[in-house]
PALUM-375866 format. One record per residue (C-alpha): residue number from 1; x, y, z; residue in three letters. Coordinates in pm, 1 decimal, decimal comma, padded with zeros to 6 digits. Example, Ala and Ser with C-alpha at 12.3 -4.5 7.8 and 13.67 -1.06 7.14 Angstrom:
// PALUM-375866
> 1 | 01230,0 | -00450,0 | 00780,0 | ALA
> 2 | 01367,0 | -00106,0 | 00714,0 | SER
This chain:
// PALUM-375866
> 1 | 11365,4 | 10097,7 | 10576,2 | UNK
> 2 | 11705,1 | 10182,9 | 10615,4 | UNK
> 3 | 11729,2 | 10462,5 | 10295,3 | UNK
> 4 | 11626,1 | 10805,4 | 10445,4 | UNK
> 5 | 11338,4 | 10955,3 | 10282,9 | UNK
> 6 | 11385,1 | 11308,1 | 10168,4 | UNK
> 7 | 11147,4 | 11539,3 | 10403,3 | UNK
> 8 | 10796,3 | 11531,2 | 10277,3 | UNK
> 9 | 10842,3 | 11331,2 | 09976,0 | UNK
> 10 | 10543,2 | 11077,3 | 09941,9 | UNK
> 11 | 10335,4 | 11435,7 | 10012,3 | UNK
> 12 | 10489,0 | 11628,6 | 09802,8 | UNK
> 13 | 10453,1 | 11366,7 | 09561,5 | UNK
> 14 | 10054,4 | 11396,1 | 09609,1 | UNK
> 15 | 10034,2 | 11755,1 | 09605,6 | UNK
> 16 | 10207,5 | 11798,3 | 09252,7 | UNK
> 17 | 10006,9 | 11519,2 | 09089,7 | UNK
> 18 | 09674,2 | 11677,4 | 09231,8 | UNK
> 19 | 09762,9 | 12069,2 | 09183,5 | UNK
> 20 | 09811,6 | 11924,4 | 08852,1 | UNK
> 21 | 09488,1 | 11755,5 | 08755,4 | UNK
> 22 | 09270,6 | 12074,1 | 08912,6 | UNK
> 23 | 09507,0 | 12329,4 | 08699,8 | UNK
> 24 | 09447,8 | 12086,6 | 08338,9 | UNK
> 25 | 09079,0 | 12060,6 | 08426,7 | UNK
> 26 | 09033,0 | 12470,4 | 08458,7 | UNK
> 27 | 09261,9 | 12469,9 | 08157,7 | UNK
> 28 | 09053,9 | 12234,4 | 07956,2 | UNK
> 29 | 08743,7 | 12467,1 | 08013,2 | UNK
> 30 | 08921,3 | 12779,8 | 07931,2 | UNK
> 31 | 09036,1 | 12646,7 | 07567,1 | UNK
> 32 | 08613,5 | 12509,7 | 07542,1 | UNK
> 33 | 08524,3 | 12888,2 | 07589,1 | UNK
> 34 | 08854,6 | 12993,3 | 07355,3 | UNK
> 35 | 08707,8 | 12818,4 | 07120,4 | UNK
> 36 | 08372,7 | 12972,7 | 07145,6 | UNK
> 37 | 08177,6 | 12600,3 | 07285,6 | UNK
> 38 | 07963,1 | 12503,4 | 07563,5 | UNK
> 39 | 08254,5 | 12392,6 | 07793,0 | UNK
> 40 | 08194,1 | 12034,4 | 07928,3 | UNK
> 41 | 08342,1 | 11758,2 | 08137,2 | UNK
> 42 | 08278,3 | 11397,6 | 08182,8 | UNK
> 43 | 08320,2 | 11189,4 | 08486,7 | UNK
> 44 | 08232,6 | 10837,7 | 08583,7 | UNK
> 45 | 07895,6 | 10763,5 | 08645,9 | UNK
> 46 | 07852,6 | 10671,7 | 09033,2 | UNK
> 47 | 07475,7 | 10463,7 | 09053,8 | UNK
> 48 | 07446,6 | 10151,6 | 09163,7 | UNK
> 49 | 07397,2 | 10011,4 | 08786,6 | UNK
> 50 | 07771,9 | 10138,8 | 08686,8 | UNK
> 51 | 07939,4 | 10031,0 | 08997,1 | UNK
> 52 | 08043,4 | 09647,9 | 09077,2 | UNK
> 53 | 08322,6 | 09399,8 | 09267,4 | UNK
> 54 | 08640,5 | 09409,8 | 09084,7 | UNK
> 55 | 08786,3 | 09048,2 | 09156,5 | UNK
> 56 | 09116,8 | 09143,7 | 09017,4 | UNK
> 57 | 09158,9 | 09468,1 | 09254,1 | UNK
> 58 | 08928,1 | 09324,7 | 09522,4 | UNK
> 59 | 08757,6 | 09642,0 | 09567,6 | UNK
> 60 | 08418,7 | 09790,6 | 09441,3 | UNK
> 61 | 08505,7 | 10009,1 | 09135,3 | UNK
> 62 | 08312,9 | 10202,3 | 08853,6 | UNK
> 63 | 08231,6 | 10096,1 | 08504,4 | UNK
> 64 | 08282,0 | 10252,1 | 08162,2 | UNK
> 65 | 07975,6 | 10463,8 | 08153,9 | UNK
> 66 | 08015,5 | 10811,8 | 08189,0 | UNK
> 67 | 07810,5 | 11119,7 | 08267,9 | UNK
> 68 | 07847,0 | 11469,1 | 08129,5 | UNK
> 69 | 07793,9 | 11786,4 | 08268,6 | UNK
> 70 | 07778,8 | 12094,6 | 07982,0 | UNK
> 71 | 07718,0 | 12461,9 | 08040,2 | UNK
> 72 | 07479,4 | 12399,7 | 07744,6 | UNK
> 73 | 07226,1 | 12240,7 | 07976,2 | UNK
> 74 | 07082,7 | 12506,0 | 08203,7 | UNK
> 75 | 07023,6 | 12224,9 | 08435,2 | UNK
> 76 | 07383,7 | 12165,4 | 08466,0 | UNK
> 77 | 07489,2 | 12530,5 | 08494,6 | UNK
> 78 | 07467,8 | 12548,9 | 08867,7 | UNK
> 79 | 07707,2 | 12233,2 | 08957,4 | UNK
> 80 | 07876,9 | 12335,8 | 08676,5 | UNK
> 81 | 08000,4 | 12653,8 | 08855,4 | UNK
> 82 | 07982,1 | 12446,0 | 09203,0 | UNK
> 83 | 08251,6 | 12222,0 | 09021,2 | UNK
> 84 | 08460,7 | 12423,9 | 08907,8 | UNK
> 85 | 08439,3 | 12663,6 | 09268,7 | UNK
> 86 | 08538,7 | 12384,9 | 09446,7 | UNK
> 87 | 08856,7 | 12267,3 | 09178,9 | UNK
> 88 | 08958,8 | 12642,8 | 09199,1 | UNK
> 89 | 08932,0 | 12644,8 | 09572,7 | UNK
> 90 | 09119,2 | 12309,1 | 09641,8 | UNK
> 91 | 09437,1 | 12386,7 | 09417,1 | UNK
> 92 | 09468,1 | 12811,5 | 09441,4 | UNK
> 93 | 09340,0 | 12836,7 | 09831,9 | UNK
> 94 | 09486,2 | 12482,2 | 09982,8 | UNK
> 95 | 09774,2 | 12309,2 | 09757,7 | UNK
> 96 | 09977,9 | 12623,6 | 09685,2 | UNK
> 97 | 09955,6 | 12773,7 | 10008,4 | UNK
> 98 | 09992,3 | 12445,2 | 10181,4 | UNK
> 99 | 09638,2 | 12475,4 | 10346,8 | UNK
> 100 | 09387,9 | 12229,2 | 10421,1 | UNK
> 101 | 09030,8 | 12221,3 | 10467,6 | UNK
> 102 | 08741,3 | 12050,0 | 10663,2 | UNK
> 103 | 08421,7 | 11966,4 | 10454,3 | UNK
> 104 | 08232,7 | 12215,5 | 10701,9 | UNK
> 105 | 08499,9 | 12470,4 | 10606,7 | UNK
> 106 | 08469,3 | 12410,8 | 10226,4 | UNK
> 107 | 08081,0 | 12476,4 | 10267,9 | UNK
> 108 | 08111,6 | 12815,1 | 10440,4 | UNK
> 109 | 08444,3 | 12893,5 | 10270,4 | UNK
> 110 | 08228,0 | 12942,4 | 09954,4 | UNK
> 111 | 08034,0 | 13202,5 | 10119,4 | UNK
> 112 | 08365,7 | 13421,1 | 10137,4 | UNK
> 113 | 08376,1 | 13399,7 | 09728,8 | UNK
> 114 | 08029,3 | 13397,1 | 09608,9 | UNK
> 115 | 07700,8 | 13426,5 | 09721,7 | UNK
> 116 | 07553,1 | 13114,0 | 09870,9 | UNK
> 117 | 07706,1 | 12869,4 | 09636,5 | UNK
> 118 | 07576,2 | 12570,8 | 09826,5 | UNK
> 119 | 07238,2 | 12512,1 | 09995,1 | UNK
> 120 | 07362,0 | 12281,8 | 10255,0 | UNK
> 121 | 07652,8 | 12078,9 | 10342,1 | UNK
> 122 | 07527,2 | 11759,5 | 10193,3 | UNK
> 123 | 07491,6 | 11964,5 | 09838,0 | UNK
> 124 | 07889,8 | 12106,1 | 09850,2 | UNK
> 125 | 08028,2 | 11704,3 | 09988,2 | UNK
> 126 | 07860,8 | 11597,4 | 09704,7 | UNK
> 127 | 07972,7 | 11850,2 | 09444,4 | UNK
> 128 | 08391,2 | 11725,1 | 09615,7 | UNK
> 129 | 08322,7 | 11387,2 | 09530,6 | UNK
> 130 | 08221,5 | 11483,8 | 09149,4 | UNK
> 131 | 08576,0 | 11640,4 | 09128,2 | UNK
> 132 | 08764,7 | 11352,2 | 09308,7 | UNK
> 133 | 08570,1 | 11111,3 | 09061,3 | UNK
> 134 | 08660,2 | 11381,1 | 08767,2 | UNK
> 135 | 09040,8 | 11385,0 | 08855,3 | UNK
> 136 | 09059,5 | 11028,1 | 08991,8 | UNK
> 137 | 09211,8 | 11167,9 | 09316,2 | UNK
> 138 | 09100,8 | 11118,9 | 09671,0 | UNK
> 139 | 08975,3 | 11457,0 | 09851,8 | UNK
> 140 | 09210,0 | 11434,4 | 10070,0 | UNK
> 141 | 09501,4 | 11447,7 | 09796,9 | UNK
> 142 | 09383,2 | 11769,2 | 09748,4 | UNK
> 143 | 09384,3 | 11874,5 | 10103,6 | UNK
> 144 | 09025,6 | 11859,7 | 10221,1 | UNK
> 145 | 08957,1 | 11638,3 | 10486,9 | UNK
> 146 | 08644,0 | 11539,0 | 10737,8 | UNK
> 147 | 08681,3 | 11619,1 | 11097,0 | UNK
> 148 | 08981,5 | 11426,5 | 11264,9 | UNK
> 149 | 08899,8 | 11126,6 | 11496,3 | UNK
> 150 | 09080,8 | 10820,6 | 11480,2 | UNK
> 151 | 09432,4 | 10753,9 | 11618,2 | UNK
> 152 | 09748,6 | 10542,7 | 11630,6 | UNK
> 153 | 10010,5 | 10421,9 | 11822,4 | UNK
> 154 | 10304,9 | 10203,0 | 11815,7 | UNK
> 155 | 10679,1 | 10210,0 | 11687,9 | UNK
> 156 | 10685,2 | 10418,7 | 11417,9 | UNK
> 157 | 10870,6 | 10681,8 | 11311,2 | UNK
> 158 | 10744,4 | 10945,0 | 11061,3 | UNK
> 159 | 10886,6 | 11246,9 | 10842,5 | UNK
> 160 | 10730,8 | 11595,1 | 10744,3 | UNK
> 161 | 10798,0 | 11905,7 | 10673,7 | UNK
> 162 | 10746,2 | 12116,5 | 10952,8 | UNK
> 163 | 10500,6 | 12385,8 | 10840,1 | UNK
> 164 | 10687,0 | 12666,3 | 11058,7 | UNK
> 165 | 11052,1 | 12619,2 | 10974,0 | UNK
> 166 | 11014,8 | 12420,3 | 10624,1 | UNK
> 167 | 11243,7 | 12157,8 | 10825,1 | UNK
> 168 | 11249,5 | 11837,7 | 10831,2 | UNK
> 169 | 11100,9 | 11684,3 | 11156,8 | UNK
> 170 | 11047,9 | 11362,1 | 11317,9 | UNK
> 171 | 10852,9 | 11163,3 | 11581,8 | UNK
> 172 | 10790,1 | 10855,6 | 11701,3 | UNK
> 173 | 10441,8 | 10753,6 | 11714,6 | UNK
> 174 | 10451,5 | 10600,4 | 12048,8 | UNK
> 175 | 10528,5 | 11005,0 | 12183,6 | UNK
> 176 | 10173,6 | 11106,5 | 12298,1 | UNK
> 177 | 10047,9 | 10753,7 | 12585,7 | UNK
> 178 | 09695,2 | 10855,5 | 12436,9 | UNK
> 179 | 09830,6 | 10804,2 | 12089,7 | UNK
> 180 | 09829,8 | 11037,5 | 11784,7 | UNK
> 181 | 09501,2 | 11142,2 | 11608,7 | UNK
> 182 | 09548,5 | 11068,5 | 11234,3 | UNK
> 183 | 09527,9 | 11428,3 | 11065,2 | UNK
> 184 | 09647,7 | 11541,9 | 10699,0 | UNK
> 185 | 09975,6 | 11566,7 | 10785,9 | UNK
> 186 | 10048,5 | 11173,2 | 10935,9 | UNK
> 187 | 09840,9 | 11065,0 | 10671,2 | UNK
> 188 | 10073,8 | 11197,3 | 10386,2 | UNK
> 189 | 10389,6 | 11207,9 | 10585,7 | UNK
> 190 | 10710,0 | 10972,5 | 10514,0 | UNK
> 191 | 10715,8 | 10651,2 | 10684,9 | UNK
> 192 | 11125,6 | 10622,3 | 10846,7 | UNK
> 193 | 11165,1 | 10329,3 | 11068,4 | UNK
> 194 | 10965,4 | 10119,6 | 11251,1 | UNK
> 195 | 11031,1 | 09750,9 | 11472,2 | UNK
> 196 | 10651,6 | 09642,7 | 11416,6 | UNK
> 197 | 10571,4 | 09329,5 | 11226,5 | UNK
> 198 | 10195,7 | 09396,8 | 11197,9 | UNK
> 199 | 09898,9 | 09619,0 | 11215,8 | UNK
> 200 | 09637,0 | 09552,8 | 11505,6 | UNK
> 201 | 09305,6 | 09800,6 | 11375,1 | UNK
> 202 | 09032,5 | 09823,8 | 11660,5 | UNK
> 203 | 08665,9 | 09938,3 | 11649,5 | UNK
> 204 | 08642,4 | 10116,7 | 11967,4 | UNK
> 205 | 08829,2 | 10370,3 | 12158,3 | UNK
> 206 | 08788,7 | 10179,1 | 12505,7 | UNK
> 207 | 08973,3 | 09859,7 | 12354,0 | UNK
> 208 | 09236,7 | 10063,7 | 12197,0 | UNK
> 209 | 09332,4 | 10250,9 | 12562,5 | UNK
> 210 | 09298,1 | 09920,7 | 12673,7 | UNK
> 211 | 09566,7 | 09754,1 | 12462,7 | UNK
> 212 | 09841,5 | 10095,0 | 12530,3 | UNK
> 213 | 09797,1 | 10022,0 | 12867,4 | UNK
> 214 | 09881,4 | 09612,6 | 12825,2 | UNK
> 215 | 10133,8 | 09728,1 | 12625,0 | UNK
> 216 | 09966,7 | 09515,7 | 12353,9 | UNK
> 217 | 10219,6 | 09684,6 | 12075,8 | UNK
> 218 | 10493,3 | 09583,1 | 12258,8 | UNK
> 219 | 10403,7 | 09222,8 | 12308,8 | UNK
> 220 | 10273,8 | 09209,6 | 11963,2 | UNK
> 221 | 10552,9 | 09406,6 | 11780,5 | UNK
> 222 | 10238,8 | 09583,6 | 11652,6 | UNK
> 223 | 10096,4 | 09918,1 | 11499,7 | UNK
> 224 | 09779,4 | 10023,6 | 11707,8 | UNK
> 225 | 09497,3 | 10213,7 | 11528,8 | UNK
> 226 | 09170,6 | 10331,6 | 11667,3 | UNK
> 227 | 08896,0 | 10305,9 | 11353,8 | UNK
> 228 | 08663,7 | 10468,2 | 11554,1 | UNK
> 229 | 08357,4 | 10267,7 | 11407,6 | UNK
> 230 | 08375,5 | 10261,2 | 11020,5 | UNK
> 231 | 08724,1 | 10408,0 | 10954,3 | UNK
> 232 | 08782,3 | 10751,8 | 10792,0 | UNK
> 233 | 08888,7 | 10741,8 | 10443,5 | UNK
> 234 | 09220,1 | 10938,4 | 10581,7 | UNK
> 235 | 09258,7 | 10637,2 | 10824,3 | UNK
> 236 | 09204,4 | 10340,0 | 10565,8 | UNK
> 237 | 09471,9 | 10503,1 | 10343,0 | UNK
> 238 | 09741,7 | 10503,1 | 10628,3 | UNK
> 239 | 09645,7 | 10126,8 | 10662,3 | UNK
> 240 | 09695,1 | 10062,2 | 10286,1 | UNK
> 241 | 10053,5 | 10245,5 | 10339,3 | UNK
> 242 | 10150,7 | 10015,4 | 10621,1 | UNK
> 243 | 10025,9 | 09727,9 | 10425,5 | UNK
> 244 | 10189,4 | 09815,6 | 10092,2 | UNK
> 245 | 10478,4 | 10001,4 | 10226,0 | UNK
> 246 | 10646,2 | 09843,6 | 10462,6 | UNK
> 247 | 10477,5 | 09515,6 | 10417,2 | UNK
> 248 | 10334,0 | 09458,4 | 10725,2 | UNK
> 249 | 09978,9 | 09284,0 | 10750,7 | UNK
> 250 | 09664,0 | 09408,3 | 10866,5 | UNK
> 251 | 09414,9 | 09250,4 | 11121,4 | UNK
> 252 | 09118,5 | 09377,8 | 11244,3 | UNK
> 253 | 08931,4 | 09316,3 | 11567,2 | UNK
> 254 | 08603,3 | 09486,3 | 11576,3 | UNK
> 255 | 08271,4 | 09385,3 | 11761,8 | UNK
> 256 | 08081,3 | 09079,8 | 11729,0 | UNK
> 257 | 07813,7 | 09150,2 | 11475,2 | UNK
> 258 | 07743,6 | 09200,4 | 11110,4 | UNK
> 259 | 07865,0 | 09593,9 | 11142,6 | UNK
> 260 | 08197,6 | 09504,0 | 11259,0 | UNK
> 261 | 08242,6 | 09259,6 | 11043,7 | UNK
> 262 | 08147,1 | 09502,3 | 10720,8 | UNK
> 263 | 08405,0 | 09802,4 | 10940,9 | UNK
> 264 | 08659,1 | 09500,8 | 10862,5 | UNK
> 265 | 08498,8 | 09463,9 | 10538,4 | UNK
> 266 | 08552,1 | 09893,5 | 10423,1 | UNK
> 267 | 08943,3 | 09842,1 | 10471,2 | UNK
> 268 | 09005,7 | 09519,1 | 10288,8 | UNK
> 269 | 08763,9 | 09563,7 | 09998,6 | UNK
> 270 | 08626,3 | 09933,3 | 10017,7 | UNK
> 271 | 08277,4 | 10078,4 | 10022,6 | UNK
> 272 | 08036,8 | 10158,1 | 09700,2 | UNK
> 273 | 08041,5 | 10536,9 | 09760,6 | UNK
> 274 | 08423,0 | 10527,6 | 09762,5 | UNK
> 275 | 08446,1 | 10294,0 | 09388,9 | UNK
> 276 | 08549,2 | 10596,5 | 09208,0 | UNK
> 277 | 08875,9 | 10598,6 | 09383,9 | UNK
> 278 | 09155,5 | 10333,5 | 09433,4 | UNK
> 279 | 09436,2 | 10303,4 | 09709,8 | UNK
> 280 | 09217,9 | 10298,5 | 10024,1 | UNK
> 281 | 09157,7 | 09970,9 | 10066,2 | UNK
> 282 | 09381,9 | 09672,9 | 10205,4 | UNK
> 283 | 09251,4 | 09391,0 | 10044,8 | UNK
> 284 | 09466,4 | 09086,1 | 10229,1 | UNK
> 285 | 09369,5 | 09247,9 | 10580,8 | UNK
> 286 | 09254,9 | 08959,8 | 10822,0 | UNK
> 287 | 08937,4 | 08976,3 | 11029,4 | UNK
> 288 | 09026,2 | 08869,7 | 11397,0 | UNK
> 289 | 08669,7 | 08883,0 | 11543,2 | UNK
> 290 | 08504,0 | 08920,0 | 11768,9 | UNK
> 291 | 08346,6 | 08585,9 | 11579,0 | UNK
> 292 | 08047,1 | 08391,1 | 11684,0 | UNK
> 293 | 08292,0 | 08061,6 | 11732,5 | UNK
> 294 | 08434,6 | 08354,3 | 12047,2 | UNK
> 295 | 08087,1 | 08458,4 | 12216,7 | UNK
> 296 | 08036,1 | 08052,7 | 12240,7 | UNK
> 297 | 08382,2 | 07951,7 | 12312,2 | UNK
> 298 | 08429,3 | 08211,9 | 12549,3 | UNK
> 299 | 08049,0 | 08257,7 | 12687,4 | UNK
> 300 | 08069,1 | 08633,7 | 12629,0 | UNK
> 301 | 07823,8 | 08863,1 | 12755,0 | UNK
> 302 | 07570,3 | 08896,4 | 12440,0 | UNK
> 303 | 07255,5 | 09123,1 | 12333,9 | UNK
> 304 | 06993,0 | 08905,4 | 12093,9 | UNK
> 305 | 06990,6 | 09004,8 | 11735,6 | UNK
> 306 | 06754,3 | 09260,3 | 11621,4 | UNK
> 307 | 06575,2 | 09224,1 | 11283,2 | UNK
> 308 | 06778,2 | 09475,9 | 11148,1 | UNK
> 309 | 07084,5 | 09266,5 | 11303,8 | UNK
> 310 | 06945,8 | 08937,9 | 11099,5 | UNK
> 311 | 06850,5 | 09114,5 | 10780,7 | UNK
> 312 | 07231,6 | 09285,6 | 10782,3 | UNK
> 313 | 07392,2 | 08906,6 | 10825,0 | UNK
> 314 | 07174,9 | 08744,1 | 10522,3 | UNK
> 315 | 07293,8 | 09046,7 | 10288,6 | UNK
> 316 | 07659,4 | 09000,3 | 10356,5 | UNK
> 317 | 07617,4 | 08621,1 | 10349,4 | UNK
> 318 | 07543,9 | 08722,2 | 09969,9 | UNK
> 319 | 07753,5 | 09016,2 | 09966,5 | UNK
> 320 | 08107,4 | 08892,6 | 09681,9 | UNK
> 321 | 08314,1 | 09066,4 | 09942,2 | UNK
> 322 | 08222,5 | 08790,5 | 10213,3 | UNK
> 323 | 08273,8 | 08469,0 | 10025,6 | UNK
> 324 | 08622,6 | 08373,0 | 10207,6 | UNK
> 325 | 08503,3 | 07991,6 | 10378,8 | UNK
> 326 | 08590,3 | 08177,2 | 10701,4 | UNK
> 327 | 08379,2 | 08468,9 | 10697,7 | UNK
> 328 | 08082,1 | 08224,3 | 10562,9 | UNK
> 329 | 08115,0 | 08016,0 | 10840,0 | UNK
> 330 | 08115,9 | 08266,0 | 11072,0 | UNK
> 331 | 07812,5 | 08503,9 | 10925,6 | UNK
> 332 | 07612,7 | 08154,3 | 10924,8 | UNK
> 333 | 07703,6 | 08086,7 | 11278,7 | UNK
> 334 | 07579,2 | 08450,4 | 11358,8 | UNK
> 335 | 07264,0 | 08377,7 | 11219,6 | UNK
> 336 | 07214,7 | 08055,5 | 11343,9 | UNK
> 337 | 07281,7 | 08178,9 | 11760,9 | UNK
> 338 | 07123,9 | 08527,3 | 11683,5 | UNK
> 339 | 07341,0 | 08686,1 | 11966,7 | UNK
> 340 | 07659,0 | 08984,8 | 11983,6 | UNK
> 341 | 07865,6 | 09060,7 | 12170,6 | UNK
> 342 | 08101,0 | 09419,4 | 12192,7 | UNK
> 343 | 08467,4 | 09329,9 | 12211,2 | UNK
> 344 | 08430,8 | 09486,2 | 12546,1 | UNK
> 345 | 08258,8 | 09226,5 | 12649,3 | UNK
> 346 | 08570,8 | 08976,1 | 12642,7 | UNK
> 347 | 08710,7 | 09222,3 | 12968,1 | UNK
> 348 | 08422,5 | 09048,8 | 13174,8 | UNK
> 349 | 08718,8 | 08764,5 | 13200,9 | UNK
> 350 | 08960,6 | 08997,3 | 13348,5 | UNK
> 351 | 09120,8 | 09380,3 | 13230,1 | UNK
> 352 | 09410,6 | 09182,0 | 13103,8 | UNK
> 353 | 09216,6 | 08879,0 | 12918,2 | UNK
> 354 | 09214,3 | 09041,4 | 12594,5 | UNK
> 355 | 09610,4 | 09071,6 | 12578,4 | UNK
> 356 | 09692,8 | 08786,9 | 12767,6 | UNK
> 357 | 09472,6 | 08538,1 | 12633,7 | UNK
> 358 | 09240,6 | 08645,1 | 12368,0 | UNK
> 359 | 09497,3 | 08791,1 | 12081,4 | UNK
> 360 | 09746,9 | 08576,9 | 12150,7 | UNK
> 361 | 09519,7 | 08277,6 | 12072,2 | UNK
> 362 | 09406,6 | 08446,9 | 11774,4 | UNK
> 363 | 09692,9 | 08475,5 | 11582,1 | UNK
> 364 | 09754,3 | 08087,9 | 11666,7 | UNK
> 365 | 09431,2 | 08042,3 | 11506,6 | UNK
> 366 | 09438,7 | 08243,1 | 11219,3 | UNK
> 367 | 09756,9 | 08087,8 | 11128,4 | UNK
> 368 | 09613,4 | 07757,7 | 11125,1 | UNK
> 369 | 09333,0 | 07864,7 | 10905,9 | UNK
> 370 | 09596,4 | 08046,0 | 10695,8 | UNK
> 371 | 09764,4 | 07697,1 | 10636,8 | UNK
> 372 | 09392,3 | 07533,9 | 10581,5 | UNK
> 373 | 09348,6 | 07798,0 | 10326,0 | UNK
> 374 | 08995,6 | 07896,1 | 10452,6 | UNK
> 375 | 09139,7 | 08282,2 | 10485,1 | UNK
């Protein structure tokens, strides 16, 4: 990391490629109506029959089929418009001014432009993820974003340009002791330096205090990030950057039950409402636990499996993201002792046990089961 990057490159980078792909898609429709035709446009079709596990990009991606949406179908007229509202809105009211946007503020933003262009939230999130799917960009390439809530921490320095001066700034991520809440400008901003060797990801906000105040990314050399249950999309593609980037792995340590293990399971392989889209997920990210072999090993404090609990372990046990030996093992074990156990729970040993004991013997194990080949 020694070459300098220059001041907002990697977003700048993001915005051109995006502004560009809204601008050629109202282009394409104006030479359709130049032309005197129905404009149309296609974009991949996003059921459950056209979307499947990509072993080559170990992520869930989209097929061939298509779907096509035509001002000839009066049907199609209104998310036509919606569409095109929305592709307008992103590249002449966000990327040129250098704006961004919540989904909440998209919804009543369109209020401002026409009358009630969207019934509901739901109906105007929906209509953004037809355009990322129809550009093959990420919302938040094109400066809309959900509401801010996970965080980081650690030795690493970032560059951006600062929005007031159009200078260059820097910081150090390890500047606010609560750490820094991943917004749209860390997420896009120029990685400069850093003394980490790894990436520590944790479920819950309690943990992640826990491990600033151990110190945990100095005695790891590690990156701390708060997923704050199943990670923002914002949040997944900073941990792809790290990963990719600056080459440093990924491990996650999430609660002892089948949803932590899928909030693990979003970052290394991705999620079926996100297979339109590529570069969010971190596919040779490690799973730390909580396991089952912990709650015995360590006689955590556990709450008995609920149905739902069971039913969630047998699909994943199926699931072609979850076929590793290790995570077999590990979802059959969970079935077999039907308990949990929050990662909380392993600060019933002491407030120190988890970064005195507990993470140091887990990268001693995973290491081993790196060399066994079962991960």
């Amino acid at each position: 990391m020694s070459k300098q990057p220059k001041a907002g490159a990697f977003a700048d980078e993001v915005k051109k490629k995006a502004f560009k792909k809204l601008v050629d898609l109202g282009k394409d429709v104006y030479a359709q109506l130049l032309e005197e035709k129905y404009p149309e446009f296609q974009m991949p079709l996003r059921t459950s029959t056209n979307i499947y596990y990509d072993q080559k990009i170990r992520q869930y991606t989209v097929g061939s089929r298509k779907v096509k949406r035509s001002a000839r179908n009066v049907r199609h007229l209104k998310p036509f418009l919606q569409t095109l509202f929305v592709a307008s809105f992103a590249a002449r009211d966000l990327i040129e001014p250098g704006r961004t946007s919540t989904l909440r503020d998209l919804y009543y933003s369109s209020e401002a432009h026409m009358a009630k262009m969207f019934g509901n939230q739901s109906e105007s999130d929906n209509i953004i993820t037809d355009v990322e799917a129809i550009i093959g960009m990420a919302r938040e390439d094109f400066n809309i974003f959900p509401d801010a809530r996970s965080t980081i921490y650690g030795d690493l320095t970032v560059a951006f340009r600062d929005k007031k001066t159009n200078q260059k700034r820097e910081i150090n991520l390890t500047f606010n002791p609560d750490g820094q809440t991943i917004g749209p400008t860390l997420v896009k901003s120029d990685f400069v330096k850093t003394s980490a060797d790894k990436v520590i990801c944790i479920e819950s906000g309690g943990m992640f205090q826990r491990l600033i105040e151990e110190d945990a990314d100095e005695q790891f050399n590690a990156i701390l990030i708060h997923l704050a249950g199943q990670a923002p999309r914002g949040t997944r593609r900073i941990i792809r950057r790290l990963n990719s980037e600056l080459k440093l792995p990924v491990y996650a340590f999430v609660d002892g039950d089948p949803w932590g293990l899928h909030i693990y399971n979003v970052i290394a392989a991705g999620s079926a409402t996100a297979a339109h889209l590529t570069g969010l997920t971190t596919p040779d990210a490690i799973w730390m636990g909580l396991t089952a072999t912990d709650i015995v090993s360590y006689d955590l404090p556990t709450d008995n499996f609920t149905k739902g609990d069971t039913t969630r372990t047998v699909q994943l046990i199926r699931d072609p993201r979850y076929q590793k030996p290790y995570l077999q093992e590990e979802l059959k074990k969970f079935l077999k002792l039907k308990k949990k156990a929050e990662q909380q729970s392993l600060t019933s040993k002491s407030l120190t046990f988890v970064a005195d004991e507990y993470l140091p013997a887990k990268f001693k194990e995973i290491e081993k089961l790196q060399k066994d080949g079962k991960i």
